[in-house]
Rosetta silent file (secondary structure, phi, psi, omega in degrees, C-alpha in Angstrom):
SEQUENCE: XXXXXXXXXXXXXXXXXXXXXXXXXXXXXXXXXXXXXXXXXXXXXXXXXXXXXXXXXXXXXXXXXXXXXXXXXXXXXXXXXXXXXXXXXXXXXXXXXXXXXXXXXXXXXXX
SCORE:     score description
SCORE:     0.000 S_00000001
   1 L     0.000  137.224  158.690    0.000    0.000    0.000 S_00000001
   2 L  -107.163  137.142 -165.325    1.041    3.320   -0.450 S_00000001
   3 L  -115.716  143.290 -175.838    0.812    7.034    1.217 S_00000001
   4 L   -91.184  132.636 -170.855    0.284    9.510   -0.309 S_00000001
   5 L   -98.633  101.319  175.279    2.713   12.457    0.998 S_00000001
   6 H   -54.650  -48.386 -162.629    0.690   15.514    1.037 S_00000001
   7 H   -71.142  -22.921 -155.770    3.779   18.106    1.836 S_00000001
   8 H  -118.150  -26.892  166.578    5.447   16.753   -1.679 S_00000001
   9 H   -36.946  -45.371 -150.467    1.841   16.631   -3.772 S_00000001
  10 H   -88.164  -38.527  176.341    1.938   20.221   -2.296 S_00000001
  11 H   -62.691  -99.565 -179.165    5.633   20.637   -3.397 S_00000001
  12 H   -31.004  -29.898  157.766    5.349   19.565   -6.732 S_00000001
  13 H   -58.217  -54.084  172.826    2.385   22.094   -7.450 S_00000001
  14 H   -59.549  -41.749 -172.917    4.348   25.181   -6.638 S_00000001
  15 H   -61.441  -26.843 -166.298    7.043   24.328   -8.231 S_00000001
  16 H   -80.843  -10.450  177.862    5.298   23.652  -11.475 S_00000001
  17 H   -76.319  -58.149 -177.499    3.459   26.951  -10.853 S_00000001
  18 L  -101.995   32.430  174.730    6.440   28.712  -10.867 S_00000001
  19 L   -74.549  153.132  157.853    9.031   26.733  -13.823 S_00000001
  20 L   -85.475  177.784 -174.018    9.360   29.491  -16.279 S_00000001
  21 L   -64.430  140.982 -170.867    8.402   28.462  -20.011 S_00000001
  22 L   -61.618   16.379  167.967    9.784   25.310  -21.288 S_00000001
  23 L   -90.183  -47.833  173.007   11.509   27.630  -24.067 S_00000001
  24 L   -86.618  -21.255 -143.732   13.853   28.876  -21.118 S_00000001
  25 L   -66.607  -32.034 -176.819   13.971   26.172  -19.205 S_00000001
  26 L   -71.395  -20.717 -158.790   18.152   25.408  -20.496 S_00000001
  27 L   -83.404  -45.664 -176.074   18.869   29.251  -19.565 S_00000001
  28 E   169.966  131.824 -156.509   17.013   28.561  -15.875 S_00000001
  29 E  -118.800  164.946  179.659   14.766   26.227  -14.497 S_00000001
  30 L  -104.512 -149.674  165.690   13.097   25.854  -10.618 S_00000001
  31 L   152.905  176.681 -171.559   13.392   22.366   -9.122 S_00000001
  32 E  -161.082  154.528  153.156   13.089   20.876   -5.165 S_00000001
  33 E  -134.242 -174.259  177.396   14.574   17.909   -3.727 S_00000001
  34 E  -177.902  112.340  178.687   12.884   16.616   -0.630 S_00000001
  35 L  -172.862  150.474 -167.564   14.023   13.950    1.742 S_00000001
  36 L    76.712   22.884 -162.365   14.669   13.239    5.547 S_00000001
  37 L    45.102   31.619  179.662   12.003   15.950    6.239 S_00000001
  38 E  -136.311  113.089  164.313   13.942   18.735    4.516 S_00000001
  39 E   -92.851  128.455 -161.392   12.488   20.420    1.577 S_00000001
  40 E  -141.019  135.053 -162.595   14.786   22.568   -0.903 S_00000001
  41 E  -121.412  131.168 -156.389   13.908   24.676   -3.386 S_00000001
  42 E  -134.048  141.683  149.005   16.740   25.727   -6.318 S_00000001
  43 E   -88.325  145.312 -171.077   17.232   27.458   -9.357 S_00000001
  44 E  -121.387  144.717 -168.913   19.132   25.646  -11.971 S_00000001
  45 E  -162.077  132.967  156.683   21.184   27.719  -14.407 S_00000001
  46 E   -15.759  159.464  168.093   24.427   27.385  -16.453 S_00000001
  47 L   -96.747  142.305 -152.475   27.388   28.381  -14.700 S_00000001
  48 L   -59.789  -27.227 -158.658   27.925   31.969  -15.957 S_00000001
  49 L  -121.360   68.642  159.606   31.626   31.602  -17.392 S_00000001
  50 L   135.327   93.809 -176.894   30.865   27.750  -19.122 S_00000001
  51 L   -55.399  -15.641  155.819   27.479   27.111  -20.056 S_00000001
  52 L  -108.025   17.974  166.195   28.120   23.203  -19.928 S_00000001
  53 L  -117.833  134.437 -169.534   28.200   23.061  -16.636 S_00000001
  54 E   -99.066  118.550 -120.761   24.933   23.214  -14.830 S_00000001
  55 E  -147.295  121.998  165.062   24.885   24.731  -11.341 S_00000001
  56 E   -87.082  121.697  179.499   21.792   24.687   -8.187 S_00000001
  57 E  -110.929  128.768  168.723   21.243   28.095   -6.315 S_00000001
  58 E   -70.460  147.822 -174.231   19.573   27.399   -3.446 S_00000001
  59 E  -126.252 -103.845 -164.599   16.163   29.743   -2.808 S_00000001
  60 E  -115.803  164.949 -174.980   14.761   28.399    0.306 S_00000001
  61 E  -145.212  139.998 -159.987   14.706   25.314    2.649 S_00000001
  62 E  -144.671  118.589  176.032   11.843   23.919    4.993 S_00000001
  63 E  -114.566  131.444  165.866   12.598   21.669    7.748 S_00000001
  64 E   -94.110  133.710 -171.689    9.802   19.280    9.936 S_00000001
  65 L  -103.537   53.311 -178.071   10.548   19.502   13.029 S_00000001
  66 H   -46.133  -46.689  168.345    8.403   15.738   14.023 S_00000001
  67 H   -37.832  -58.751  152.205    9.323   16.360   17.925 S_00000001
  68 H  -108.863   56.127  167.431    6.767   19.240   17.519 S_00000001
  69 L    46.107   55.143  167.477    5.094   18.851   14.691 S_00000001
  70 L  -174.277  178.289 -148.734    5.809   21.947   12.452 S_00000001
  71 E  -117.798  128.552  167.219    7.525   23.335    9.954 S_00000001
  72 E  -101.549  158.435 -177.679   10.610   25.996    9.923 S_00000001
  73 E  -119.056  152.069 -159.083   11.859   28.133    6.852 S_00000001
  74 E  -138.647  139.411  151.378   15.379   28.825    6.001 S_00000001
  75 E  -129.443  156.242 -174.123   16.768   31.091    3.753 S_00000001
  76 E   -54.790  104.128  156.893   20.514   31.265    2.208 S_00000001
  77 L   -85.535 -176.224  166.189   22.661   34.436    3.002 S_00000001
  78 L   -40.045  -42.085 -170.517   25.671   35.426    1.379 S_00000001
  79 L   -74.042   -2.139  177.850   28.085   33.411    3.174 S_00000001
  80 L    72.475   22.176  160.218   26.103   30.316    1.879 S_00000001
  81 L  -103.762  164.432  152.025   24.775   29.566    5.167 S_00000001
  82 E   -65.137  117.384 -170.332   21.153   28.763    5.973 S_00000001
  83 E  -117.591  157.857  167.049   19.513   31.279    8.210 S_00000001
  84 E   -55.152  103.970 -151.978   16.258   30.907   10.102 S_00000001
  85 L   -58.428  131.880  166.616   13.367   32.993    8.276 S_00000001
  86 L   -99.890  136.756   27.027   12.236   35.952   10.918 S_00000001
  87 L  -100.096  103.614  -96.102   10.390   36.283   12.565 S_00000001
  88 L   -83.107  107.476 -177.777   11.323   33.031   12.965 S_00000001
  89 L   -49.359  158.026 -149.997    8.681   31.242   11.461 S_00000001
  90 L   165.070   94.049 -175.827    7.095   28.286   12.802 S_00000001
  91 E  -135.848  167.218  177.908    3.828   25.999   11.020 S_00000001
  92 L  -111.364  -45.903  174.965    2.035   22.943   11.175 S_00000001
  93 L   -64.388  147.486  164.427    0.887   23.212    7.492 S_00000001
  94 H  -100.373   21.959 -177.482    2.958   23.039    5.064 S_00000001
  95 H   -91.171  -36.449  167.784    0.573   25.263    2.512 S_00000001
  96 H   -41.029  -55.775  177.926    1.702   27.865    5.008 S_00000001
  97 H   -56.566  -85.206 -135.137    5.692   27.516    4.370 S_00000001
  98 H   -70.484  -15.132  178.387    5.017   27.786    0.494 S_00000001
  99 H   -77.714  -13.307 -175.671    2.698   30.943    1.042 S_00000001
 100 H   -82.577  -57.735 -126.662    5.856   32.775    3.089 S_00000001
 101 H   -78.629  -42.739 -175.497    8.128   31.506    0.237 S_00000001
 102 H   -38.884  -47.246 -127.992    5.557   33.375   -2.624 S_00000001
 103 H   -90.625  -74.670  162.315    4.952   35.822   -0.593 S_00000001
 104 L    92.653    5.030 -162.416    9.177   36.885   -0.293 S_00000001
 105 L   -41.141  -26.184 -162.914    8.033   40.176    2.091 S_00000001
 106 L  -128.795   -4.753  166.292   11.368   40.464    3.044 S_00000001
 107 L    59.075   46.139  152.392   13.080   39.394   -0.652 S_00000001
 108 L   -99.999    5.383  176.800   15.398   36.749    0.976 S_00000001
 109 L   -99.550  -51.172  175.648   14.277   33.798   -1.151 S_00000001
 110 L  -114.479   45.212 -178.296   13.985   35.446   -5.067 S_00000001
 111 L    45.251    0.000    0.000   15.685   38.501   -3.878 S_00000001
């Protein structure tokens, strides 16, 4: 039998909401990976000085926290660390986390 994982059903919609046109998609594409209760959300793009190597920019990352049940949001800073989105954010849904990431109020995830 199999379950169905709501959080990646949920996943897989945004992202496809927001791929650019499949006419762009070799210039830069959107993509997730999701495993271990950590969701990651990337742009994929040529690498700027050699175009046949293809390179993931991280946008945002969503962790479940299963001791309490919810979900935190991370975004990247310059140093290429992960920082905790403030005000430090904190759901049980995970329709919530992707409405913060649209939403960007504060431009850390698509600048």
């Amino acid at each position: 039998m199999k379950v169905i994982n709501f959080t990646e059903i949920q996943i897989k919609q945004y992202i496809e909401e927001i791929r650019p046109p499949k006419e762009i998609r070799k210039e830069v594409d959107v993509s997730y990976s999701y495993g271990n209760n950590v969701v990651e959300i990337f742009e994929i793009r040529p690498k700027w000085d050699d175009n046949k190597v293809i390179e993931n920019f991280p946008v945002a990352r969503a962790k479940y926290v299963k001791s309490k049940n919810i979900w935190r949001v991370y975004w990247m800073d310059s140093n290429e660390k992960w920082i905790q989105y403030k005000p430090n954010f904190e759901e049980q849904h995970f329709s919530k986390v992707i409405e913060v990431i649209k939403k960007d109020e504060h431009g850390c995830f698509w600048g």
